[in-house]
C-alpha positions as CSV (number, residue, x, y, z in Angstrom):
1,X,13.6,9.3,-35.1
2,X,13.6,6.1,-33.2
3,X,13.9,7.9,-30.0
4,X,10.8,10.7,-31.0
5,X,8.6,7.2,-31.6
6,X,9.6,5.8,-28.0
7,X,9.1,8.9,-26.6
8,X,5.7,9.5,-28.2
9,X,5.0,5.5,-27.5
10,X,5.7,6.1,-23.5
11,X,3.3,9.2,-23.1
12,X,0.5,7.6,-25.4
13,X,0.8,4.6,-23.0
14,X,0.8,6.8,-19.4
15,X,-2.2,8.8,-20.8
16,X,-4.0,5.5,-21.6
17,X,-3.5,4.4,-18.1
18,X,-4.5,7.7,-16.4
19,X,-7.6,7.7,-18.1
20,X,-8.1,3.8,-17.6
21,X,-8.0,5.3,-13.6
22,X,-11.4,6.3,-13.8
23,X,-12.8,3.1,-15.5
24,X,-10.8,1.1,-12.7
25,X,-12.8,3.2,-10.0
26,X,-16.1,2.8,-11.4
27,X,-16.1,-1.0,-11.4
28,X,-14.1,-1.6,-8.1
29,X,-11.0,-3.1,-10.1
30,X,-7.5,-2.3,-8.7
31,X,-5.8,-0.4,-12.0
32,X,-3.2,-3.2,-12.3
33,X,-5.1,-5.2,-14.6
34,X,-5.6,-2.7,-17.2
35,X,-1.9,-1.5,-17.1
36,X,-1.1,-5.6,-17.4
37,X,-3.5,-5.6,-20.2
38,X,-1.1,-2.5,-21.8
39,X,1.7,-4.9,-21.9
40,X,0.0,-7.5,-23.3
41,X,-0.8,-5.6,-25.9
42,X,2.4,-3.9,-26.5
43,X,4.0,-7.4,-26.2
44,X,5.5,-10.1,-28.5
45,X,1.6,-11.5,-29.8
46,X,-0.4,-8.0,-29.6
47,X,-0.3,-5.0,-31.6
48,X,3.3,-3.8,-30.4
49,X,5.2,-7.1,-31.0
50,X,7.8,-6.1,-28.5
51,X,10.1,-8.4,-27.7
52,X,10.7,-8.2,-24.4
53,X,11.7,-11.9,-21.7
54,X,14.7,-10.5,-20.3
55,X,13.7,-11.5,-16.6
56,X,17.2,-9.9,-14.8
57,X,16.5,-6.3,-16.3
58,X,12.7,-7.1,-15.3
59,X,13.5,-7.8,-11.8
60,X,16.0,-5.0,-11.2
61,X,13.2,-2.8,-12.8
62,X,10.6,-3.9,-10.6
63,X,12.1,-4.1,-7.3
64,X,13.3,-0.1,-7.8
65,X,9.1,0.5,-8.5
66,X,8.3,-1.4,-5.8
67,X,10.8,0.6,-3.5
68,X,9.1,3.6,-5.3
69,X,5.9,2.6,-4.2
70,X,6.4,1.7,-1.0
71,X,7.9,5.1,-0.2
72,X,4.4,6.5,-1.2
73,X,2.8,4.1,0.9
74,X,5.4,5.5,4.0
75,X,4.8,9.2,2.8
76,X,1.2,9.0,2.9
77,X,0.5,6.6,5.8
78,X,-1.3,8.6,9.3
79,X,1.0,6.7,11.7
80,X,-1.8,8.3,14.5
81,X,-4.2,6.1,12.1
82,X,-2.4,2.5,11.8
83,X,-0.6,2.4,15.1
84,X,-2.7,0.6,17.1
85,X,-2.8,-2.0,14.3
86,X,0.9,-2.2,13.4
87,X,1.9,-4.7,16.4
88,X,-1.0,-6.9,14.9
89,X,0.2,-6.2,11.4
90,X,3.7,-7.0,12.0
91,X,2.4,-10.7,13.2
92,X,0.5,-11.3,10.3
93,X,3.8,-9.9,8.1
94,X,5.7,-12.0,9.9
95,X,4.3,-15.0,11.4
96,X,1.4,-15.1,9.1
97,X,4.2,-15.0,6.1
98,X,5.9,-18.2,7.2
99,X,2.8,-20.0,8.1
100,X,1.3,-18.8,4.0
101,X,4.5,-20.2,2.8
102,X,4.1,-23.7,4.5
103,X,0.6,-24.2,4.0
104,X,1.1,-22.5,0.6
105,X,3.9,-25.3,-0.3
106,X,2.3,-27.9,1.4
107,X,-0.5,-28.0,-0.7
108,X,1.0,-27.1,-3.9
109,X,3.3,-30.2,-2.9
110,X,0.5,-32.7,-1.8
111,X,-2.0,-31.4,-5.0
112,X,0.2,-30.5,-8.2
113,X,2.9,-33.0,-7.1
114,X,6.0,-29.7,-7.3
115,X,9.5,-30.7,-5.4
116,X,9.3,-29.4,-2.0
117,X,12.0,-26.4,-3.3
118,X,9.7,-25.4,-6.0
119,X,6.2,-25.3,-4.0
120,X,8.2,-23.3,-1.1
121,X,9.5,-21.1,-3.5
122,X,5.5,-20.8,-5.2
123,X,4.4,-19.9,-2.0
124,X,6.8,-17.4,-0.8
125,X,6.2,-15.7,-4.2
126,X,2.4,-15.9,-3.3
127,X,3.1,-14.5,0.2
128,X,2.9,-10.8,0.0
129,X,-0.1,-8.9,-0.5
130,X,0.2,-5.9,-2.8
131,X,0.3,-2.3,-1.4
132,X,-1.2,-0.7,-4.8
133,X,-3.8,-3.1,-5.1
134,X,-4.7,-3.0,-1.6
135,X,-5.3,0.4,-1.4
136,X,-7.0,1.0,-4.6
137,X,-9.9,-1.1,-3.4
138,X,-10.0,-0.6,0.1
139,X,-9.7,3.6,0.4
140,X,-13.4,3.3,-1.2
141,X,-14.3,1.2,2.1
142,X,-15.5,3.2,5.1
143,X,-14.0,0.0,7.6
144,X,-13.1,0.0,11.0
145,X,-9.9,2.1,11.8
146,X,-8.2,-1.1,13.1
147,X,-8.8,-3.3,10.1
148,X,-7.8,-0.6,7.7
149,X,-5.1,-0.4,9.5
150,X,-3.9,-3.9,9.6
151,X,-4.5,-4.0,5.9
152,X,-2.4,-0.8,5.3
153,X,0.4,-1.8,7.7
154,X,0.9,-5.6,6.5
155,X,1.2,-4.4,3.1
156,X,4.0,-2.0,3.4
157,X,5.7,-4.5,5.6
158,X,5.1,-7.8,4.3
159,X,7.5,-7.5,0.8
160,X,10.4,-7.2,2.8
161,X,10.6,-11.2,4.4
162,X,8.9,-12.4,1.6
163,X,11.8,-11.6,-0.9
164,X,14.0,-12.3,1.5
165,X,13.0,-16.0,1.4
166,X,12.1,-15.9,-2.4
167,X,16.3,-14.9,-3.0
168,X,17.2,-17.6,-0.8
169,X,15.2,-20.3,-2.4
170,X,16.1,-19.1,-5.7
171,X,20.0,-19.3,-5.2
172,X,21.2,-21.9,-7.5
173,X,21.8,-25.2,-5.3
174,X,21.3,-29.0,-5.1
175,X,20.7,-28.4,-1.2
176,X,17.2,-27.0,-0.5
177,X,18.1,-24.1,2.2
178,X,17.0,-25.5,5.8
179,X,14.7,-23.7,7.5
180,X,16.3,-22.9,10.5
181,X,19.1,-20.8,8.3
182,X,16.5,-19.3,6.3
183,X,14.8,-18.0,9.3
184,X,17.8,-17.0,11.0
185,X,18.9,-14.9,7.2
186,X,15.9,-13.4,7.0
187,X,15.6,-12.0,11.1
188,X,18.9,-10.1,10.3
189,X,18.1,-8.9,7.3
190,X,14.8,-7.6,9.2
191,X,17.2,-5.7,11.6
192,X,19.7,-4.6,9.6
193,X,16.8,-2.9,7.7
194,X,15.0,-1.7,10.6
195,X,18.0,-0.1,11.9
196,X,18.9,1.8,8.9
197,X,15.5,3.0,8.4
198,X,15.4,4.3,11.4
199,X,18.8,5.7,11.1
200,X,17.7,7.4,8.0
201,X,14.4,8.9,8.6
202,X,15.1,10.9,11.7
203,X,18.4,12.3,10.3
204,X,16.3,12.9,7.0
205,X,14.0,15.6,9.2
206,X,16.2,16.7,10.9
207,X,18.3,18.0,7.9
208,X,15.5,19.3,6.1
209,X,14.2,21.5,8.7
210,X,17.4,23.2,9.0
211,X,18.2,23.3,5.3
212,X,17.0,26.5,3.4
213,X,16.6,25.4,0.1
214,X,16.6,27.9,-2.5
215,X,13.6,26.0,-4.6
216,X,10.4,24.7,-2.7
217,X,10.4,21.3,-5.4
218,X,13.7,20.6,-4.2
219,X,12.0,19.9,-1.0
220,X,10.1,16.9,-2.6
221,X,13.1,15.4,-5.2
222,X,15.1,15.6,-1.2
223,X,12.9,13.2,0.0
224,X,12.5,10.7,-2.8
225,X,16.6,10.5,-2.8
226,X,16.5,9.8,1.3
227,X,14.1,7.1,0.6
228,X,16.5,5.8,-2.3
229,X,19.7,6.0,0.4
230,X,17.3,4.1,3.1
231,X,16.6,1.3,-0.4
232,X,20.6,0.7,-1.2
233,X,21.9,1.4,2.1
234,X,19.9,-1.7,3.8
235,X,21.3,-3.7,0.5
236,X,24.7,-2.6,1.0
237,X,24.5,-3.8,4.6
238,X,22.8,-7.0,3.2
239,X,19.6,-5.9,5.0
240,X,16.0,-5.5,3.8
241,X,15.6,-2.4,1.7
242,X,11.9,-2.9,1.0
243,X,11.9,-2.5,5.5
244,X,14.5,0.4,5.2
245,X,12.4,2.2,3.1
246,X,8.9,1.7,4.3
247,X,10.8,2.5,8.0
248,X,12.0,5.6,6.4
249,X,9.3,7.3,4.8
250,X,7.1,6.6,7.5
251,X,8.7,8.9,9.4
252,X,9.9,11.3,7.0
253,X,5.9,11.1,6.1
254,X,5.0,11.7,9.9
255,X,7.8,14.4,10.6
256,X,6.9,18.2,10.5
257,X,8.8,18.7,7.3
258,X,8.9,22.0,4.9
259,X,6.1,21.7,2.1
260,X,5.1,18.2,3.3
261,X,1.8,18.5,1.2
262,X,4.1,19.1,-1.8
263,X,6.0,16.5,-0.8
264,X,3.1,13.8,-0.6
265,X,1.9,14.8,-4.2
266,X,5.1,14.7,-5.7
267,X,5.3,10.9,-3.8
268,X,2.0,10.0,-5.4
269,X,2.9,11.0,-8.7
270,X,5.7,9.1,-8.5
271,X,4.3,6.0,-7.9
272,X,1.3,6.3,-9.9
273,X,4.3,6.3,-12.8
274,X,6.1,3.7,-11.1
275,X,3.3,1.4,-11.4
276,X,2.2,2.3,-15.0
277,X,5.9,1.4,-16.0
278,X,5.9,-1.6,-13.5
279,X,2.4,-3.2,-14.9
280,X,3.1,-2.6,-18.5
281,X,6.7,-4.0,-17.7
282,X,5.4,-6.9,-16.6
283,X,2.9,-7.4,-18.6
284,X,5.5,-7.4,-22.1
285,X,7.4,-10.2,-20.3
286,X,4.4,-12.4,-20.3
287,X,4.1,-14.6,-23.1
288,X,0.3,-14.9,-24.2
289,X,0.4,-18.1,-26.1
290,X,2.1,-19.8,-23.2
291,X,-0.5,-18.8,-20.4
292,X,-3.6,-21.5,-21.3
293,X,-1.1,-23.8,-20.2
294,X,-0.8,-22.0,-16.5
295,X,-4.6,-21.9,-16.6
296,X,-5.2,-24.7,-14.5
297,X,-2.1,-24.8,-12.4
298,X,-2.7,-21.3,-11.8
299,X,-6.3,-21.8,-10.6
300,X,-5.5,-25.0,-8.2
301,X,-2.4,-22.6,-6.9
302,X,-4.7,-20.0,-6.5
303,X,-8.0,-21.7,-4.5
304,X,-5.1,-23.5,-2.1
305,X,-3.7,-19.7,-1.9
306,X,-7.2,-18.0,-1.0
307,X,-9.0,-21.1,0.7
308,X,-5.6,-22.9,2.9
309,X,-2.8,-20.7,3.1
310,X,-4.1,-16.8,3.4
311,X,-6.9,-17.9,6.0
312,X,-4.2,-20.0,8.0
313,X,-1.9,-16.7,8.3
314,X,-5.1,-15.2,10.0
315,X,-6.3,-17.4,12.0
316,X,-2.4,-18.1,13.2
317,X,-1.7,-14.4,13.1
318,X,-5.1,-13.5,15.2
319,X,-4.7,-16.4,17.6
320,X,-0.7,-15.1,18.2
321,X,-2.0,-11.4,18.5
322,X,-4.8,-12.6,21.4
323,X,-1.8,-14.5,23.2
324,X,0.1,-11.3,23.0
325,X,-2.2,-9.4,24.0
326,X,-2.3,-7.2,20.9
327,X,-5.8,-7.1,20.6
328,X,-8.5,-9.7,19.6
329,X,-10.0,-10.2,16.3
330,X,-13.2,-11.4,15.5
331,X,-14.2,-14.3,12.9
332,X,-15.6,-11.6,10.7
333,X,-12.8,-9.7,10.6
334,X,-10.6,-12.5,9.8
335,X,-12.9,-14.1,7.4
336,X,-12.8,-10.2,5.4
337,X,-8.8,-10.2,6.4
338,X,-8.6,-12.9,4.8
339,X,-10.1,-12.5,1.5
340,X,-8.8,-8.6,1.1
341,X,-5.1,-10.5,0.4
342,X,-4.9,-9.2,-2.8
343,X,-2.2,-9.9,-5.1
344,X,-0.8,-7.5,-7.6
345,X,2.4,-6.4,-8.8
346,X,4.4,-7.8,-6.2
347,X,4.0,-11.5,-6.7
348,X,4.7,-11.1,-10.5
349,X,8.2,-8.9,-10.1
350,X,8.7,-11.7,-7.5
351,X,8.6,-14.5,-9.8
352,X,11.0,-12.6,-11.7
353,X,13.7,-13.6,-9.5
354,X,13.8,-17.3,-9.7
355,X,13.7,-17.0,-13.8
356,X,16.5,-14.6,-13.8
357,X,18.5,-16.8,-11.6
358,X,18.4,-19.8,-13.7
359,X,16.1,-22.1,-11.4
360,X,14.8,-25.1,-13.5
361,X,11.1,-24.3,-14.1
362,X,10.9,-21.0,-13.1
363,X,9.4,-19.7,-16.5
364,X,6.3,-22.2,-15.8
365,X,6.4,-20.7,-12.4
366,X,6.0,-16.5,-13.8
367,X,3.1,-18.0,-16.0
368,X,1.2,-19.7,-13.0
369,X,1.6,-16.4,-10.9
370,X,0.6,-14.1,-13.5
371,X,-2.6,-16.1,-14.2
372,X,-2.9,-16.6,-10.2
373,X,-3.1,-12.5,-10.1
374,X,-5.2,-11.6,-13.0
375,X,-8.0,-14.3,-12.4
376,X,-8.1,-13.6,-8.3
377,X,-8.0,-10.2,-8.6
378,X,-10.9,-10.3,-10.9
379,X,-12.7,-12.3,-8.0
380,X,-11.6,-10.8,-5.2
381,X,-11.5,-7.2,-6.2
382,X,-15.3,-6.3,-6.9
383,X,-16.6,-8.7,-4.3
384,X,-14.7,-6.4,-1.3
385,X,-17.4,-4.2,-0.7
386,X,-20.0,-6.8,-0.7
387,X,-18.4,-9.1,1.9
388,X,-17.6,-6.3,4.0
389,X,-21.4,-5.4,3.7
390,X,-22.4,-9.0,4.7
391,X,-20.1,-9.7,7.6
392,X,-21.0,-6.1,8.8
393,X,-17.6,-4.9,9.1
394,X,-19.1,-2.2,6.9
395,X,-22.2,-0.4,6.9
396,X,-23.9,1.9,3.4
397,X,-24.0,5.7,4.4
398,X,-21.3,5.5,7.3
399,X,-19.3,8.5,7.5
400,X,-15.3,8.1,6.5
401,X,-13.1,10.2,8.1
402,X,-12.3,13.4,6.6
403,X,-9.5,14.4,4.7
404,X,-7.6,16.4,6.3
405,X,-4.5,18.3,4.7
406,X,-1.8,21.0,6.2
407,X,0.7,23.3,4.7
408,X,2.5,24.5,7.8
409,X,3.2,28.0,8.1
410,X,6.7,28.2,9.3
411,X,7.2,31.7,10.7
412,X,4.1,31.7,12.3
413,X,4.1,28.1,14.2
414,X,0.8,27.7,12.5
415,X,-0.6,25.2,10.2
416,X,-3.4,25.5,7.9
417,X,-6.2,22.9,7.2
418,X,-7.9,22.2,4.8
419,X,-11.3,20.2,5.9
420,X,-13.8,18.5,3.1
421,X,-17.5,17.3,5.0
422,X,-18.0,14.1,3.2
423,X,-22.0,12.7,2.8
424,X,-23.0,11.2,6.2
425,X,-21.0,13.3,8.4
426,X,-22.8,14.4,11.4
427,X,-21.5,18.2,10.7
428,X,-24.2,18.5,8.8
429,X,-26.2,21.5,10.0
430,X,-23.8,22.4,12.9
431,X,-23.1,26.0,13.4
432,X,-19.3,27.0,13.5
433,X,-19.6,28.1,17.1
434,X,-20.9,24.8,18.0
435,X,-17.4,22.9,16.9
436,X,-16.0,23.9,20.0
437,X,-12.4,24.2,18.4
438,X,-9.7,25.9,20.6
439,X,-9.6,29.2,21.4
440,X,-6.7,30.0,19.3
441,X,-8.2,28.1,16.0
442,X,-10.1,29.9,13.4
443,X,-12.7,28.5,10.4
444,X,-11.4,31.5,8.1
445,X,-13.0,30.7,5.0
446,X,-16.1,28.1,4.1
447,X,-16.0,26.9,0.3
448,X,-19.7,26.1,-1.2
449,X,-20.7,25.0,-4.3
450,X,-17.9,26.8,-6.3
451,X,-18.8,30.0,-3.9
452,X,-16.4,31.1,-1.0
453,X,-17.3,33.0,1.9
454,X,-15.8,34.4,5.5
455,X,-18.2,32.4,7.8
456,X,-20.0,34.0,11.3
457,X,-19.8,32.0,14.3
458,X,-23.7,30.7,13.4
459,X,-23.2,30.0,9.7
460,X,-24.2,26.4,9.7
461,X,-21.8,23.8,7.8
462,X,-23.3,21.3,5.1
463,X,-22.3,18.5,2.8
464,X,-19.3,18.8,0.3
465,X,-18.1,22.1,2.3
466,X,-14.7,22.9,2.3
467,X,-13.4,24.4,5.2
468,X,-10.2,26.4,6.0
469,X,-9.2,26.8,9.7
470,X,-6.0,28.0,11.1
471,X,-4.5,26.7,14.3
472,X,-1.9,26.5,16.0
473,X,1.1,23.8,15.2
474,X,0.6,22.9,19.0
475,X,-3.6,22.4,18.9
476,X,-3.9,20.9,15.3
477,X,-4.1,17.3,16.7
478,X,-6.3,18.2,19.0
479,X,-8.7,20.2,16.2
480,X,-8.4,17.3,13.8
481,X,-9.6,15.0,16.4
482,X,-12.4,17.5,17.5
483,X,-13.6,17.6,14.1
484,X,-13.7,14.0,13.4
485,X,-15.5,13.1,16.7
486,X,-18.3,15.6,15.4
487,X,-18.2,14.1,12.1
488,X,-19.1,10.9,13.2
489,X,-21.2,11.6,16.4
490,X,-22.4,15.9,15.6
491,X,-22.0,18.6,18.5
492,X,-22.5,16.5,21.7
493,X,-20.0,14.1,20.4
494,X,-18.3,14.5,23.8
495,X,-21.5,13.5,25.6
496,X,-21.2,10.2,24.0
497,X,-17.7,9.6,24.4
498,X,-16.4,10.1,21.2
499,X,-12.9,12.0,21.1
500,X,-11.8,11.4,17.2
501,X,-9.4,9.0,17.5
C-alpha cells in the first residue's frame, strides 16, 4: 500500500506541473517556480509534511537532472544557429565566470561582512545561469540570432567551471584554495571533459548509423545512455561531466542519426521529468520557517549579483570578445545580456554541495540562494520581453524563424520537412513556384485549417500553413535556408541579400 500511495503521489504531482506549463507560459514565468512551489508544499511545513534535508542524496539527485537537462539542451541545440556565437559564449562561460565570482565575492565580502571563503564560494554558486530557465523565457523572444545564441551557448557551457570551483571551495579545509590552483584544476577538468565529449559523440554516430536495431525507441534510450557514458566517463577521468555531456549531445544532436526527431522528443521528455523531480526536489529541502531570515541577505546578494557582478562578466566578456576579434557587442545588447542571467535550478542543486560537505554555514548559504532565485526570477523573468522591446533588440510582429523538423528517409537519401509559416512571415501570399526551391525538392502536401491538400505550383501559401517538402539529404540546408530568407524578406529575398542564415 505504501508503495500504490507514492506511486499515485508522484503522477498527481507531474500532472500538476504539466498543467502548471501553460499557466507558466501565459505570464512569461520560467516553470521552476511553480514546481519549487510543489515542494514547498509537499515539504516539512505544507500540506505533505515530508521530511526531507538530506543535502548529499539532494546533490547526487540534482547533478544527474542537470546532466539530463543539459543533454536536451545538446540534443536540441541548431549548432548552424549558435555557432557564430559560441566563441563569444565560451568567454563569457569562462572569463565572465571568474570575473562574476570575484566581483560577486567582493561585494558580498565588503557589504554582508562573509569570510573571503564563504563570499567566493556565494558567488561561484551564483555564477551559472540556468539552461531551463533561460530557455523557457527567451524561445518566446524573436531576438537576434547572435544574442540567442550567446544566451543558448553560455548556458549549456557555463555549469561545468562553475561547479568545478564550487567543489573546490567546498572541500573541507583551514587553507582557502589559492587561486592560481583553482584555476589551473578547473582548465584540466575543462579538457579532460572536452576531450571525452568529443571522443564520445562522434563514436556515438557513428555506431548508430551502422547499428540495425530491431526497435525504433531503442534508437532514443541509445542516446540518452551515450550521454550518461560522456557524464561518468569525464568524472572517472576527474574531468567535467556537465562539458562531456553538453560536448556530446551536441553532436549526437547535429549528426544525421536514425529517427533523430524521435530521438529529440524522447530528450524533451526526459527533461521536462527531470526538472519536475529536480524543482520539487528542491523545493522539499527548503525549510519555510527558516527562509524570512535569508530575506534580506538574499536580496543584498541578489542586487550585488544583478547590478555588479553579472554586468561585469559582460562588459569584461564583450570587451575580451572585441580584442579577440570575436565580434563586437553593443551596450544594448549587453545591458539585455546582462539582465537575461537568469537563475534557476542550477544555483540551488549547487548550494547543495557545500551543505553536504560539512562547510560551516552552508545551510544559511542554501536559504540565501533559494530566496536569491525565487525573488529575481520573479523580477527578471516577466520584464524580458519589455527590455528587449525598449533597447530595441526586439521588435512586436517580427517574424521568428520557422520550425523546421526532419525525419530522414534512409533508403532514399531523402529527408522530409516539415515547415510551419508563423504570423509575420513574408511567405505570406507567395505562390509555391515563387520559393525557388531546388529542382530536386518538392512541397508535397499544404496543411490548412485542419484541411490537407496536394498544392499546384501557383497555390499561394498563408499564415499557420503547414508544409511538407521532400528534398534531397544533400539540398536540405540549402532549402531550409531558402525558405527562411523568404520568410523574413518574401520572394525577392535574394535581391536584398538575404540568404537564411
Amino acid at each position: 500500500m505504501g508503495l500504490n500511495v507514492w506511486l499515485l503521489l508522484s503522477a498527481a504531482v507531474v500532472i500538476a506541473a504539466i498543467a502548471s506549463v501553460r499557466i507558466a507560459h501565459r505570464t512569461g514565468l520560467p516553470s521552476l517556480l511553480i514546481y519549487l512551489g510543489l515542494g514547498l508544499l509537499l515539504g516539512e511545513s505544507g500540506v505533505g509534511g515530508v521530511q526531507f534535508e538530506n543535502a548529499q542524496l539532494a546533490q547526487q539527485l540534482g547533478l544527474v537532472a542537470l546532466a539530463v537537462i543539459l543533454a536536451e539542451g545538446g540534443l536540441t541545440t541548431n549548432w548552424s544557429h549558435v555557432r557564430d556565437a559560441v566563441p563569444s559564449a565560451l568567454v563569457l562561460a569562462t572569463a565572465g565566470v571568474a570575473v562574476s565570482i570575484l566581483v560577486m565575492g567582493a561585494a558580498v565580502h565588503g557589504l554582508m561582512g562573509f569570510d573571503w571563503r564563504t563570499a567566493l564560494l556565494l558567488g561561484a554558486v551564483l555564477a551559472s545561469t540556468d539552461a531551463a530557465a533561460v530557455f523557457s523565457v527567451l524561445r518566446r523572444l524573436p531576438l537576434p540570432p547572435r544574442i540567442a545564441g550567446i544566451l543558448e551557448a553560455e548556458s549549456g557551457f557555463n555549469d561545468a567551471p562553475t561547479v568545478i570551483v564550487v567543489m573546490v571551495l567546498s572541500q573541507v579545509s583551514t587553507v582557502t584554495p589559492s587561486v592560481p590552483s583553482t584555476l589551473l584544476e578547473t582548465v584540466l577538468e575543462l579538457i579532460v571533459g572536452a576531450v571525452v565529449g568529443a571522443a564520445v559523440g562522434p563514436a556515438g554516430a557513428y555506431a548508430l548509423r551502422r547499428v540495425a536495431l530491431p526497435a525504433s525507441g531503442l534508437y532514443p534510450i541509445a542516446v540518452l545512455a551515450l550521454a550518461l557514458v560522456a557524464y561518468s566517463g569525464a568524472a572517472l577521468l576527474h574531468g567535467s561531466g556537465f562539458l562531456a555531456v553538453y560536448v556530446a549531445t551536441l553532436i549526437l544532436g547535429n549528426a544525421r542519426l536514425p529517427h533523430r526527431a524521435a530521438t529529440r522528443g524522447f530528450a524533451e521528455g526526459a527533461a521536462w521529468l527531470a526538472q519536475i523531480g529536480l524543482f520539487v526536489m528542491l523545493g522539499m529541502l527548503a525549510s519555510p520557517a527558516e527562509l524570512p531570515g535569508a530575506i534580506i541577505p538574499g536580496l543584498v546578494a541578489g542586487v550585488a549579483l544583478v547590478l555588479l557582478a553579472r554586468p561585469a562578466s559582460v562588459a569584461v566578456s564583450a570587451f575580451l570578445s572585441r580584442i579577440l576579434r570575436l565580434g563586437a557587442l553593443s551596450w544594448r545588447d549587453q545591458v539585455f545580456l546582462s539582465w537575461a542571467g537568469l537563475r534557476g535550478a542550477v544555483p540551488i542543486v549547487l548550494a547543495t554541495i557545500p551543505w553536504g560537505g560539512g562547510v560551516e554555514g552552508a545551510k544559511g548559504l542554501f536559504n540565501d540562494v533559494f530566496v536569491i532565485v525565487i525573488v529575481f526570477t520573479l523580477l527578471q523573468g516577466p520584464t524580458l520581453p519589455y527590455l528587449a522591446r525598449v533597447l530595441g533588440v526586439s521588435a512586436e510582429g517580427e517574424a521568428r524563424d520557422l520550425d523546421v523538423e526532419a525525419a530522414p528517409l534512409e533508403e532514399l537519401k531523402a529527408d522530409l520537412l516539415q515547415v510551419r509559416i508563423p504570423p509575420g512571415s513574408r511567405m505570406q501570399g507567395v505562390e509555391i513556384f515563387e520559393l525557388r526551391l531546388p529542382a530536386d525538392t518538392m512541397v508535397t502536401l499544404v496543411v490548412r485549417e485542419g484541411r490537407s491538400f496536394v498544392p499546384s505550383q501557383t497555390t499561394q501559401l498563408m499564415a499557420d500553413d503547414q508544409l511538407l517538402v521532400v528534398t534531397t539529404a544533400a539540398q536540405r540546408e540549402t532549402v531550409e535556408r531558402r525558405l527562411r530568407a523568404v520568410s523574413r524578406r518574401g520572394k525577392l529575398a535574394g535581391w536584398y541579400g538575404e540568404r537564411g542564415g
